[in-house]
N, C-alpha and C positions, 0 to 999 in steps of 0.2 A: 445471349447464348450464341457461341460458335461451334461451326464443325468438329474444331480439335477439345470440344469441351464435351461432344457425344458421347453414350457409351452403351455398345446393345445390352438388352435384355437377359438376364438370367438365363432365363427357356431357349435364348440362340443359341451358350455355351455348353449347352447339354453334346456332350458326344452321343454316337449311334453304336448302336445296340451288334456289336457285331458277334455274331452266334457262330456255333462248329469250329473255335477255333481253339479245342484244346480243353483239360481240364481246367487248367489255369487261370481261363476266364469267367468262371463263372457259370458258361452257359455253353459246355462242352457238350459230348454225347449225345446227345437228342436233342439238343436246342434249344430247348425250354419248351420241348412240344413233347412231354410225359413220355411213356413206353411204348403203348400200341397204343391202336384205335383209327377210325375214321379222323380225326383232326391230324394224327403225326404225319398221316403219309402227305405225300406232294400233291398237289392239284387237286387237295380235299374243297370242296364248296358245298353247302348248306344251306338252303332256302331260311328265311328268317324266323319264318313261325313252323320250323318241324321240331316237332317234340320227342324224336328218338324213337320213334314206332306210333309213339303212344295217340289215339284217337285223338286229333288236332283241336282245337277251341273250338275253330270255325265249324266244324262236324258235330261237338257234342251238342250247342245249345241249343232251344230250337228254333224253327222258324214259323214265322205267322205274318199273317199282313199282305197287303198289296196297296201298294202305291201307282196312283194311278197318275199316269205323266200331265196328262191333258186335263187336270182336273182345274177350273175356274175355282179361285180363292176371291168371296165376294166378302167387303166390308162393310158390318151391319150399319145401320145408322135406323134409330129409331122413331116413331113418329114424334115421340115426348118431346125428345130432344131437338127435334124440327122448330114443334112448337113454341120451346124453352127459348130458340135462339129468334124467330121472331118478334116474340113479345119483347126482349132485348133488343128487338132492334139492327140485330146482326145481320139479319135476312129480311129479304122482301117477299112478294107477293108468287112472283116468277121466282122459282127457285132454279136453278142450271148447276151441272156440276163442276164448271169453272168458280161460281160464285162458292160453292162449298169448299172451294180448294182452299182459296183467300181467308174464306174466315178460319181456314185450318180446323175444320173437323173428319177432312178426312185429307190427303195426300194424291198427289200427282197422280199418279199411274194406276193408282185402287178402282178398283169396280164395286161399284155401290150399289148394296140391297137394302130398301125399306122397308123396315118390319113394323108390325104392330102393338110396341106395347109402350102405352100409352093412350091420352086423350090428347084431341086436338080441336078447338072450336074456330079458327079461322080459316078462312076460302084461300088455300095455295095451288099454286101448278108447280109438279114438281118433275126433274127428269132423270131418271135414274136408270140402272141396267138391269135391275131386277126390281119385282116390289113382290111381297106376301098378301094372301087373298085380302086376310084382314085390313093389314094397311092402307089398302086402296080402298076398302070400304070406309073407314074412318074417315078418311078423305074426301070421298065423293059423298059422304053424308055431310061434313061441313060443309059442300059448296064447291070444292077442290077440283083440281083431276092431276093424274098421275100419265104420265107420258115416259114409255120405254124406248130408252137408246139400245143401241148397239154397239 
């Protein structure tokens, strides 16, 4: 391929639209902006979502809720599943939530809550950001203890 073998685009050859110039062209007397109204005159502009008068979207539906910014998003991790992964072999005695990261059940940045459902019969330490009343009872009845980070 060379330069003199180039050739623009369709869409380049397009001439422009040029309006007010006559009946002649097509797009004489009012320019292709109809009779009257707010759109024909000059320096007409228009918010995107007005509807003509009419009661706006954002006004009719309604509203509910509250989002609360500060809100801690904790991710459960169960005792079962604790369990499941020692007898496996996954986990050890000292549980930390570095080692929980590695084995990939739960992710980087998450804040981890242990809940209760489930049994567990082996003696763990486990460290977590939250734990449920139950869970730590299940725990400290096998032998366990449950230790809160920050």
């Amino acid at each position: 391929m060379k330069l003199h073998n180039l050739k623009a685009p369709a869409e380049n050859k397009k001439k422009r639209k040029r309006v007010g110039r006559g009946q002649g062209s097509g797009i004489g007397e009012q320019s292709g902006r109809g009779h009257n109204g707010q759109k024909s005159r000059s320096g007409s502009k228009r918010k995107a979502w007005f509807e003509g008068g009419q009661m706006p979207l954002q006004r009719r539906i309604p509203k509910f809720g509250f989002k609360n910014r500060f809100r801690k998003e904790y991710m459960a991790l169960n005792v079962q599943s604790i369990s499941d992964f020692v007898e496996a072999g996954r986990l050890s005695e000292n549980i930390t939530v570095d080692e929980l990261v590695t084995t990939g059940i739960v992710h980087k940045n998450d804040l981890i809550k242990l809940l209760g459902d489930g049994d567990i019969d082996k003696k763990i330490n486990v460290e977590v950001h939250a734990c449920s009343k139950s869970a730590k009872e299940k725990i400290e009845a096998a032998g366990g203890t449950v230790t809160i980070i920050s």
